[in-house]
N, C-alpha and C positions, 0 to 999 in steps of 0.2 A: 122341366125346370132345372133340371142335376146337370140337365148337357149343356143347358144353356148357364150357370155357373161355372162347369167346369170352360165352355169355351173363352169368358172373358178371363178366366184366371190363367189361362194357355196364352192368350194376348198380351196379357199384362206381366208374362213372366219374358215374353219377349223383348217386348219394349225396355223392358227394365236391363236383360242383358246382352239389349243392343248400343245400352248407353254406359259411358263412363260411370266410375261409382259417385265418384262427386259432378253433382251436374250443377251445384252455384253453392259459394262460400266467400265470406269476408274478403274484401282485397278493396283495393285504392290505384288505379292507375290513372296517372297524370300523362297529357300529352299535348304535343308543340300544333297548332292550326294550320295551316298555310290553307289560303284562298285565289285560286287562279295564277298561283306561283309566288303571293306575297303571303309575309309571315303577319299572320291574320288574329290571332289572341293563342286562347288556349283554350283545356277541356279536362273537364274530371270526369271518369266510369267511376264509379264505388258501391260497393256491395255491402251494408250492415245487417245483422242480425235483428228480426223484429219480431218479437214471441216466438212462435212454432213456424214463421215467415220469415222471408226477407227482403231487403227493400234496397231496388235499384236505384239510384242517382245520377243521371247526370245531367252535366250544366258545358255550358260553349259558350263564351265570352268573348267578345271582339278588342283587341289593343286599343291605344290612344289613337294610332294612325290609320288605323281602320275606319275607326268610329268616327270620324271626322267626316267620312260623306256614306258609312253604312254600320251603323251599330248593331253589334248581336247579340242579344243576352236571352240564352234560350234554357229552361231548364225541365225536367223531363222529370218523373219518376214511377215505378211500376211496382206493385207489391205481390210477391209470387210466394207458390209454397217451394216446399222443399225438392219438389220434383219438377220447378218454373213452369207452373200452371197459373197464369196470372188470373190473381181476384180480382184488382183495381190501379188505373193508368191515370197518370195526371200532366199536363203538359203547359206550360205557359209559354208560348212565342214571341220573340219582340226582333227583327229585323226588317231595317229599317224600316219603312214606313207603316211594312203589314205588322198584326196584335192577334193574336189566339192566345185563348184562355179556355182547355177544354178540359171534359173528366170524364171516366169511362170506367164499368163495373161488369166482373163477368160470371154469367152463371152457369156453368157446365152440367146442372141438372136437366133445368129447359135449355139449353143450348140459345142464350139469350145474350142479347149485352144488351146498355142502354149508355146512356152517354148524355153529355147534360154540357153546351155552351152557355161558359160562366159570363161571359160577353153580352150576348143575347137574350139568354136566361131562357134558353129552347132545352124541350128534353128530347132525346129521339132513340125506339128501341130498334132492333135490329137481333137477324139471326145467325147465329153462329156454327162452326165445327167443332168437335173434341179436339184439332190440331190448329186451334187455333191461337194466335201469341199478340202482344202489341211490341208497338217499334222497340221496345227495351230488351223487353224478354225475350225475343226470337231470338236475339244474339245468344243468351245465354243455351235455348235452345240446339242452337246449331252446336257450340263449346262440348253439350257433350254428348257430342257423338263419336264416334269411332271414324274420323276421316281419314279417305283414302281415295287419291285421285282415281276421277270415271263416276265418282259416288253420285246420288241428284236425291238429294233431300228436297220433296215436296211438305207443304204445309198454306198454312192463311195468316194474316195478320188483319185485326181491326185497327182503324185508325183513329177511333173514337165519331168517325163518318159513314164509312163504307168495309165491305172487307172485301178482301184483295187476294187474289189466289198467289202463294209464293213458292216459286221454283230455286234454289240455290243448286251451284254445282261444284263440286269438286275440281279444281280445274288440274294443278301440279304442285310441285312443290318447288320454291324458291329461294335461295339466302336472298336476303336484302342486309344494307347497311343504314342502321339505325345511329341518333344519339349514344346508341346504348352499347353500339359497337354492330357487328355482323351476326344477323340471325336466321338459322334455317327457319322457315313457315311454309305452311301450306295454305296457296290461295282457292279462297271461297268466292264466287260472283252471285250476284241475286239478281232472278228478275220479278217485279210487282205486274201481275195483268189483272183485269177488272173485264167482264163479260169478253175475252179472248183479246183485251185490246192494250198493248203495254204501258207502264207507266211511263211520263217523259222522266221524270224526276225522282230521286232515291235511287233503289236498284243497285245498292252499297256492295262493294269491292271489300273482302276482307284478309287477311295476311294473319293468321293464325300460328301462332308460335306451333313446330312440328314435336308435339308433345302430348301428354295427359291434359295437360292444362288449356291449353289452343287458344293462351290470353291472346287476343287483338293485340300487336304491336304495331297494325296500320289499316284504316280505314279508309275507304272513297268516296266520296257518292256525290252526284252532279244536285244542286239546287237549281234554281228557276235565273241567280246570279251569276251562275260557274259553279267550278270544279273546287269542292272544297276536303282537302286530305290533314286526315289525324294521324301524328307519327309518337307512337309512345316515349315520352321522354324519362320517365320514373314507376316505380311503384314504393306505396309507403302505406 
């Protein structure tokens, strides 16, 4: 029993100083849409504070000219501890034509989730990993790591559906030129497989400030419509 205590606290002293000391805290980053090369709405990340938690947000909004033959008003949020162990994922979708309306709760005791379509009013459980994250909190997941191109962070994400085995890589390091002026990052690629077999869609492209911090200042990820790219325009 003594070995077997000491060896998860050898684990856990790893993890801990393989990670950044801040692995998720308050911040607000606003950023410009472009969708298949037209400037498509906009988008908030935001991190607040919620008791001994904290709670992800964000939202994607399609412009006047967009919406006119594809509206998108999508908004997300995940509520994590302080070490982005997600307890509960919430998602409403609305482009254009398709509607999701989901929620999802995690248990790392039984290594459970369950999930519950507000649409349908279906509940469905499912089983999980300890490295398991949803769409929100992985990002902050990957943030704090120690990246360093060659790297290949494995892990899983629930979707509130299925879970999906997730490989991110380290790829290089690149300045880009931002709204915001010219910034060194280092990019991150992700790929989603599901019993060995890849995802078409998601599989998001990130540009990580080359920092402590690794905010997102540019995101990728192809949808089912096109290619849709987040470029940080603010933080407030």
């Amino acid at each position: 029993m003594k070995l077997h205590a000491l060896l998860i606290q050898s684990i856990l002293f790893v993890l801990i100083w393989c990670s950044s000391a801040a692995a998720i805290g308050p911040e607000r980053l606003v950023y410009d849409v472009s969708w298949s090369g037209l400037n498509a709405g906009s988008a908030v990340l935001e991190v607040a504070a919620q008791g001994d938690d904290f709670h992800i947000l964000n939202t994607i909004t399609s412009n006047s000219f967009v919406s006119v033959f594809f509206r998108i008003d999508d908004r997300s949020e995940s509520v994590v501890t302080r070490t982005v162990k997600p307890k509960s994922f919430r998602e409403k979708i609305s482009e254009g034509r398709f509607r999701a309306h989901r929620e999802a709760t995690f248990n790392f005791t039984s290594l459970k989730a369950e999930s519950k379509d507000l649409l349908s009013n279906t509940v469905k459980r499912a089983d999980i990993t300890a490295r398991t994250y949803d769409n929100l909190s992985s990002i902050y997941f990957l943030r704090s790591h120690q990246l360093a191109p060659g790297q290949t962070i494995s892990f899983d994400i629930y979707d509130t559906k299925q879970l999906w085995k997730a490989e991110a890589k380290v790829v290089h390091r690149e300045e880009i030129t931002t709204p915001r002026g010219k910034i060194k990052t280092i990019v991150v690629t992700s790929q989603l497989t599901r019993d060995g077999v890849p995802a078409k869609v998601g599989n998001p492209t990130f540009w990580f400030t080359d920092d402590s911090q690794h905010i997102p200042v540019r995101i990728k990820t192809q949808l089912k419509v096109g290619e849709i790219t987040l470029t940080l325009a603010r933080e407030k």
